[in-house]
N, C-alpha and C positions, 0 to 999 in steps of 0.2 A: 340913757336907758331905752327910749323909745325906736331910737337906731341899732340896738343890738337884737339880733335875726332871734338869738336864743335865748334873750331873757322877754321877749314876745311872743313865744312861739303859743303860748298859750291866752294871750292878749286878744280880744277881735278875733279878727280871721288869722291870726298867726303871725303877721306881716309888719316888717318895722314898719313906721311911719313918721313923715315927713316933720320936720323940725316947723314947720307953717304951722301943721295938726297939732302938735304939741303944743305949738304959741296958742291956737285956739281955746284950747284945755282950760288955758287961765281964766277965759270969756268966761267958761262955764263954769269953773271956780266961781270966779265972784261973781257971778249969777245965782248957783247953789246958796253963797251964804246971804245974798241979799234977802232969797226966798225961802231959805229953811234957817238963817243963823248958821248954818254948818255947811261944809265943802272937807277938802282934801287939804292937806297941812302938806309943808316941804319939811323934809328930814337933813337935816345939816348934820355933818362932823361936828363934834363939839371943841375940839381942838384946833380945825381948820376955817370950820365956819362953810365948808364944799357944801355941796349938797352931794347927797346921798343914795336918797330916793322920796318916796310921797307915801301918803298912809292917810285915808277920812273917809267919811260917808255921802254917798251918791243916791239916787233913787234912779237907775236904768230905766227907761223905756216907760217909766213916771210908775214903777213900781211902789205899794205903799209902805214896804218895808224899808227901812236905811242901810245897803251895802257897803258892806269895809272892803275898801280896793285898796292894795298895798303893793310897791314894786320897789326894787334895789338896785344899786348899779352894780352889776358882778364882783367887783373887786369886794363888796359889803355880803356877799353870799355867805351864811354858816358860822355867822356871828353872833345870834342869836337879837339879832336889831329889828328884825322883823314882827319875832315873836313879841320883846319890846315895847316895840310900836303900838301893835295890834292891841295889847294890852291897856295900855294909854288910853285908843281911844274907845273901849269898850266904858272903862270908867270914867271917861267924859262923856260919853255917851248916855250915860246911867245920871251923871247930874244934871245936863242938858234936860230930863225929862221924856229920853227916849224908853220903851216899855220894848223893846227887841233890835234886833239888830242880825243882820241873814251877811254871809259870805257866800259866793258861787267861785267853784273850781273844779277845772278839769281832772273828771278821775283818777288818771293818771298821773296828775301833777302832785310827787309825794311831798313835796319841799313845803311844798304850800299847804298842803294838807295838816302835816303835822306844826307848823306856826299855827293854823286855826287852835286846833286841838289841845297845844299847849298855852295858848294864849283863853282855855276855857269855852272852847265853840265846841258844839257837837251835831254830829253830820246831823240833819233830818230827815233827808230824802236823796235820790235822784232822779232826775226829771231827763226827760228827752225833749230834746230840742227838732226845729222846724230841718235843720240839713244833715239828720239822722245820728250825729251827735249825744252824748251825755251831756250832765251837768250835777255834777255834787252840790247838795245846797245844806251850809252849814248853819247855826243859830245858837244865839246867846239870849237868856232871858233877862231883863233889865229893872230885877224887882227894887232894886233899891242900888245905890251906890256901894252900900259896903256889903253887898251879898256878889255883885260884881265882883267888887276887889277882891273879896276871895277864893271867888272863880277861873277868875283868871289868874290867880296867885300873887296880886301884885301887892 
């Protein structure tokens, strides 16, 4: 996923990145869960056991809110595995003890736009960034578990 030009292009600066930076990723996985209990989860096939893609919450740039970062490998595009996901971990989210939980995405990015939306996120803003840039900022409120679940439809 991290070597495909166009399922990055809204990733970072747009820019595959190296199979090394991805091995990193893990560092910071289980860094995240040592120091929050939570990180980003791998998405397996259920049938294959592949991996798929990835889906959890992150705190960017040691933001206080918890970010849902979610990415697919092409072939898993328009399956509705995203929306899925995303749903998942909103209600894990919600029993973990999290009271919100924010998405950022590029305005333009519809794909992604609408998995928030359907997965129960709604926009709240958007914000301008430092190299002149958008950025959609999405939010789920996390009053309880089964006010989640029904939010998100799941």
């Amino acid at each position: 996923m991290y070597g495909d030009a166009d399922a990055m292009r809204y990733v970072g600066d747009g820019a595959p990145i190296t199979r090394a930076d991805a091995e990193r990723w893990l560092d910071v996985t289980a860094a995240n869960y040592e120091r929050r209990g939570y990180g980003m989860f791998a998405l397996e096939d259920r049938a294959t056991g592949a991996l798929v893609g990835f889906v959890g919450l992150v705190h960017p740039d040691q933001q206080p809110e918890a970010e849902i970062k979610f990415a697919l490998a092409r072939a898993h595009w328009g399956k509705g595995l995203a929306t899925e996901a995303v749903r998942h971990v909103l209600v894990w989210a919600a029993h973990a003890g999290l009271s919100e939980v924010i998405a950022t995405v590029a305005p333009d990015n519809a794909a992604s736009r609408r998995v928030l939306e359907k997965a129960g996120m709604r926009l709240q803003r958007e914000r301008d960034n430092e190299d002149g840039s958008r950025t959609a900022v999405y939010g789920c409120a996390l009053g309880g578990s089964t006010d989640v679940a029904d939010q998100a439809g799941a």
